[in-house]
C-alpha positions as CSV (number, residue, x, y, z in Angstrom):
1,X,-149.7,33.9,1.2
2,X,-148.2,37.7,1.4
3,X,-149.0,37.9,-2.9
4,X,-152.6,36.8,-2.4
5,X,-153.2,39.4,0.5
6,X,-151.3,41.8,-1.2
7,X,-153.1,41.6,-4.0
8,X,-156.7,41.5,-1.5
9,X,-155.6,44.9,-0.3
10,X,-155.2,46.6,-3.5
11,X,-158.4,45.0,-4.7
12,X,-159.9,46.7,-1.5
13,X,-158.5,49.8,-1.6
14,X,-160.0,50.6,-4.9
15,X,-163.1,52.7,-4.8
16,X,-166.2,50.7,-5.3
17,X,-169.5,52.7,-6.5
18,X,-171.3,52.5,-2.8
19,X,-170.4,53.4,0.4
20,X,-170.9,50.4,3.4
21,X,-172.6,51.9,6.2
22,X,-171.2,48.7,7.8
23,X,-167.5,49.5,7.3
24,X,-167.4,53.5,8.3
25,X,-169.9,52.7,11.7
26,X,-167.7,49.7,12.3
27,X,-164.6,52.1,12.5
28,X,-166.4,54.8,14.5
29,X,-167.4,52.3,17.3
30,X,-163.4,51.5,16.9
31,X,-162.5,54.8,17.7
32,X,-165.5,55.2,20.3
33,X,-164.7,52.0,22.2
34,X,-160.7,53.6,22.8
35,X,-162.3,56.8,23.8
36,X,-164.7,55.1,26.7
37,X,-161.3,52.9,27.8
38,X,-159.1,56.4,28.7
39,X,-161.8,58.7,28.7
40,X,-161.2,60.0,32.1
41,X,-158.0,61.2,30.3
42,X,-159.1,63.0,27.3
43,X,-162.1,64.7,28.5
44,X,-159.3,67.0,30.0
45,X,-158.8,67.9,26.5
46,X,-162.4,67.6,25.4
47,X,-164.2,69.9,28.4
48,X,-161.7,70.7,31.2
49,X,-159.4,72.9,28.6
50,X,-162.0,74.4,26.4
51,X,-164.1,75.7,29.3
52,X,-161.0,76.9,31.7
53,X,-159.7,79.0,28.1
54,X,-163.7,80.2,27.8
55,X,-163.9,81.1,31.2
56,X,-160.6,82.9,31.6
57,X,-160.9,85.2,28.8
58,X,-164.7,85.9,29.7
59,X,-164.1,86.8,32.7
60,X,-160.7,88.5,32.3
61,X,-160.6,90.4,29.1
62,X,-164.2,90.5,29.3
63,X,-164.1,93.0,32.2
64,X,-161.5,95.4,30.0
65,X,-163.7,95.4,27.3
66,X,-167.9,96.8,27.4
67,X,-169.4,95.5,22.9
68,X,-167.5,94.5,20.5
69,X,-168.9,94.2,16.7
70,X,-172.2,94.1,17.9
71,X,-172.5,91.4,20.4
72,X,-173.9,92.5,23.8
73,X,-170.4,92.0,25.6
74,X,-166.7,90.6,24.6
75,X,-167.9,87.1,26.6
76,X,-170.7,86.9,24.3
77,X,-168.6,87.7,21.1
78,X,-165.6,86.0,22.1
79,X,-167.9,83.0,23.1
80,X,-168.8,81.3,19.6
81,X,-164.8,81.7,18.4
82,X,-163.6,79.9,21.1
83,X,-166.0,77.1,20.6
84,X,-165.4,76.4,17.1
85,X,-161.6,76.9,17.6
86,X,-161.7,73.9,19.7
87,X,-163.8,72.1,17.4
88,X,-161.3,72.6,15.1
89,X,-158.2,70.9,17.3
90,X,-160.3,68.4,18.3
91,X,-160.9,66.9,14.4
92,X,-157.6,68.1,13.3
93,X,-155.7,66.5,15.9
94,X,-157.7,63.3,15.2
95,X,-157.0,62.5,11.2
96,X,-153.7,64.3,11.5
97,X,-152.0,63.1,14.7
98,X,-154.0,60.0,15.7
99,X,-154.3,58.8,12.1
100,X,-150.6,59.3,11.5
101,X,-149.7,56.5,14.2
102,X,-152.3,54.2,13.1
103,X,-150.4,54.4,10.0
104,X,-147.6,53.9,11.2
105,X,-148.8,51.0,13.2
106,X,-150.6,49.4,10.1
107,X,-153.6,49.3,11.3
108,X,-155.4,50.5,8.2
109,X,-153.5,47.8,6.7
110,X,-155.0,45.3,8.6
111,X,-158.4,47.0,8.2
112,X,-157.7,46.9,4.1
113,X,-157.8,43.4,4.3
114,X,-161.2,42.8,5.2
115,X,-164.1,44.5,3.5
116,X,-163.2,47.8,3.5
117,X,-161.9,50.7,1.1
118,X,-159.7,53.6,1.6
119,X,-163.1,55.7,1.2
120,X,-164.9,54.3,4.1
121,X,-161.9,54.7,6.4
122,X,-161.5,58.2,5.7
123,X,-165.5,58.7,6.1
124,X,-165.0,56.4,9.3
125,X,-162.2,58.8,11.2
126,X,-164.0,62.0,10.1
127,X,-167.4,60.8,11.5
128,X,-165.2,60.5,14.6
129,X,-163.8,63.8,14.5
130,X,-166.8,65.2,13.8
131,X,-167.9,63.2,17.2
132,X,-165.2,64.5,19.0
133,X,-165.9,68.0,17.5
134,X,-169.6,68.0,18.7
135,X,-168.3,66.5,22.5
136,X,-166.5,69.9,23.2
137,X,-168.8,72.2,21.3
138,X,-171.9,70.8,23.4
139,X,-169.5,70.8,26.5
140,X,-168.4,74.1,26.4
141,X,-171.6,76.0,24.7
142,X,-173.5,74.4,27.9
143,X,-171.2,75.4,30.8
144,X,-170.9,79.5,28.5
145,X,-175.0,79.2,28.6
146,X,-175.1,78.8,32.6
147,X,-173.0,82.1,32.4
148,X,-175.4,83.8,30.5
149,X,-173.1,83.7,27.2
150,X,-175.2,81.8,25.1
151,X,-178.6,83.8,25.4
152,X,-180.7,83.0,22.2
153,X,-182.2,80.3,21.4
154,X,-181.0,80.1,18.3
155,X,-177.3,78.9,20.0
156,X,-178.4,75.8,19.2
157,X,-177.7,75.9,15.8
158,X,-174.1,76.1,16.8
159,X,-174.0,72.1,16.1
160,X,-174.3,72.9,12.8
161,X,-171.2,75.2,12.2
162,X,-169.8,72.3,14.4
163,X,-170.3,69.1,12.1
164,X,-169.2,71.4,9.5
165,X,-165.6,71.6,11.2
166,X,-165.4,68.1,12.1
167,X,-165.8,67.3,8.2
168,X,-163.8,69.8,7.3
169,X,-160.4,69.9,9.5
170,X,-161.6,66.1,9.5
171,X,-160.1,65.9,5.7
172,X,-157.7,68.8,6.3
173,X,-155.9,66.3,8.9
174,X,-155.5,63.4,6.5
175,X,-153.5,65.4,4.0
176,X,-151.2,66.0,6.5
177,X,-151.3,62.4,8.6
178,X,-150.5,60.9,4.7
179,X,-147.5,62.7,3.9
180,X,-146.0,63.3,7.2
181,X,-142.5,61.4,7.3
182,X,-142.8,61.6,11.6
183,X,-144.9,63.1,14.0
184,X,-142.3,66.2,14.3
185,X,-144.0,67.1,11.3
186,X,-147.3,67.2,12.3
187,X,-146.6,69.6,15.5
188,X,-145.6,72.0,12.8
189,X,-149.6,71.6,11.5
190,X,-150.8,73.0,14.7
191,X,-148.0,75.9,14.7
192,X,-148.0,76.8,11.4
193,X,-151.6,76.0,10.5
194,X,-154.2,75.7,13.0
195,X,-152.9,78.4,15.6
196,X,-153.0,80.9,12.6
197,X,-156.4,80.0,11.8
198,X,-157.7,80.0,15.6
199,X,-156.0,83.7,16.3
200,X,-157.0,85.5,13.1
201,X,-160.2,83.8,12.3
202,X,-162.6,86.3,13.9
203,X,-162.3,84.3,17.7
204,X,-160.7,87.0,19.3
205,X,-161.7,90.1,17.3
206,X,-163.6,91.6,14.2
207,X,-161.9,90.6,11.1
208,X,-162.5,94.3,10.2
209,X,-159.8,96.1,12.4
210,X,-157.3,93.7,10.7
211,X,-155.3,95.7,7.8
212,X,-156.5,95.6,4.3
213,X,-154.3,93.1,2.9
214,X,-154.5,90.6,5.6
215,X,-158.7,90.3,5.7
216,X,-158.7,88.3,2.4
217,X,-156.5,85.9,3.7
218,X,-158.4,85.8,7.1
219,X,-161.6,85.3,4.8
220,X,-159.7,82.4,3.0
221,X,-159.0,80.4,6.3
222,X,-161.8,77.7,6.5
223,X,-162.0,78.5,10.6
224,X,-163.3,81.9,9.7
225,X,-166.5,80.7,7.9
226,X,-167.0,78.4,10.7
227,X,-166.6,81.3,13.4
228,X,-168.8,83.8,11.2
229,X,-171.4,81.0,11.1
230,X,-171.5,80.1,14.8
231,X,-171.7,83.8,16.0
232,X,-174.6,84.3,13.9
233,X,-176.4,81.5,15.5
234,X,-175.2,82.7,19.0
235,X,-176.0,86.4,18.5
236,X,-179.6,85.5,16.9
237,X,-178.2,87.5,13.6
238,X,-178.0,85.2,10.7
239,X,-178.2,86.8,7.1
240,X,-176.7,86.0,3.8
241,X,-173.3,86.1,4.5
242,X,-173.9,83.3,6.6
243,X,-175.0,81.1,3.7
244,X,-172.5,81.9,1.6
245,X,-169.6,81.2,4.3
246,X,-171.2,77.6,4.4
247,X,-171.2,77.3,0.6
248,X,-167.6,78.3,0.6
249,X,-166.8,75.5,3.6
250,X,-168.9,72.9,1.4
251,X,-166.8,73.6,-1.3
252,X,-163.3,73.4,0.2
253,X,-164.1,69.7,1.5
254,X,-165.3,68.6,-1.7
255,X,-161.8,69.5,-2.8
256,X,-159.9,68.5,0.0
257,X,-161.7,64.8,0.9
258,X,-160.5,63.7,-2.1
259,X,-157.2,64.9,-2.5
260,X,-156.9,63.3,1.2
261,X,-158.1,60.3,-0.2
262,X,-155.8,60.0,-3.1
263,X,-152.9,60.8,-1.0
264,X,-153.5,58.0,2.2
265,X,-154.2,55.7,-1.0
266,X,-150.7,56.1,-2.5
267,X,-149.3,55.9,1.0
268,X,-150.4,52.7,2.1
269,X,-150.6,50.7,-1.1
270,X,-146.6,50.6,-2.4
């Protein structure tokens, strides 16, 4: 009866001491089967965006402007900001706006009542933003490397900056998708929140010809970590500051994963 499942779901939703591989893959392949059925639709947003963006300020501002910070040319510079902004819509669109109508559908209802917790679907829909985040950064950092924008071998590391994101604006999203009342709401996350981050995060210039009082908020944006990192794998420059900015992005998801947690917990079990 409703009590007994009820009941189940609270019992479920509880967190249990391990983690069940079982239950957070199982979710992924959910979430990878959709993709494969109307993925001739969203690789628009996955390559065919991210590259035209790359391609048209590489070529077009590029030509107005010779080094920057640096970096060899603006393409080269602007290159790695681009990427990880991307990465960042990519998992932030996916545990904000994605998770918010599988709320509202209840389908992490129906998922509480078999053997899964509220951890596991969290860790499931990040792993798939962090998917998605990895799609576009490969995507893009492949089609910038035929243009000669991506020159070191040390690019590759880029995927690492780029799994940092997906976890990251992975948990970011879920605050939002668990107290949003609509989805008017969470257009105002990507106006008031991640279009900040992507213009003043380093992208499009050095966070140095920014005034004085602005830079420590620039600094405090998570995206701007993730930007410094990339760029010192794509320029073949990595130093300390580069460890520290990953420290500081570790950090802020240890804090935000579980407030997201707590928060999708005390939305779905009333």
């Amino acid at each position: 009866n409703r009590t007994r499942t009820e009941r189940r779901i609270v019992n479920l939703a509880i967190p249990t001491p391990g983690i069940r591989r079982r239950s957070v893959t199982g979710l992924w392949l959910r979430h990878a089967v959709s993709f494969v059925r109307y993925w001739k639709f969203v690789i628009t947003w996955v390559l065919i965006e991210p590259v035209i963006i790359l391609v048209a300020v590489g070529f077009g501002v590029g030509k107005l402007i010779d080094e920057v910070d640096g970096a060899p040319s603006y393409a080269e510079f602007v290159t790695p900001g681009l990427i990880m902004g991307n990465a960042m819509f990519h998992a932030l669109f996916e545990t904000s706006w994605n998770a918010y109508n599988r709320i509202d559908n209840d389908v992490y209802e129906t998922a509480l009542t078999t053997p899964i917790t509220i951890t596991e679907i969290t860790m499931g829909d990040i792993l798939w933003a962090v998917t998605r985040s990895i799609m576009t950064v490969v995507g893009t950092a492949t089609v910038a490397a035929l243009f000669g924008w991506l020159s070191h071998w040390e690019a590759i590391g880029i995927i690492i900056p780029a799994v940092m994101v997906g976890i990251t604006f992975g948990a970011l999203g879920f605050l939002f998708s668990a107290v949003a009342p609509h989805t008017t709401f969470l257009t105002l996350v990507f106006t008031l929140v991640a279009s900040p981050m992507f213009f003043f995060s380093g992208s499009f210039f050095p966070i140095s010809i920014l005034p004085d009082w602005v830079e420590p908020i620039a600094w405090f944006m998570p995206l701007t970590s993730a930007v410094h990192i990339a760029r010192g794998f794509a320029l073949g420059s990595l130093d300390i500051t580069h460890l520290w900015a990953a420290l500081y992005m570790i950090v802020l998801t240890a804090i935000i994963w579980p407030a997201a947690i707590f928060l999708l917990r005390r939305r779905l079990i009333k």
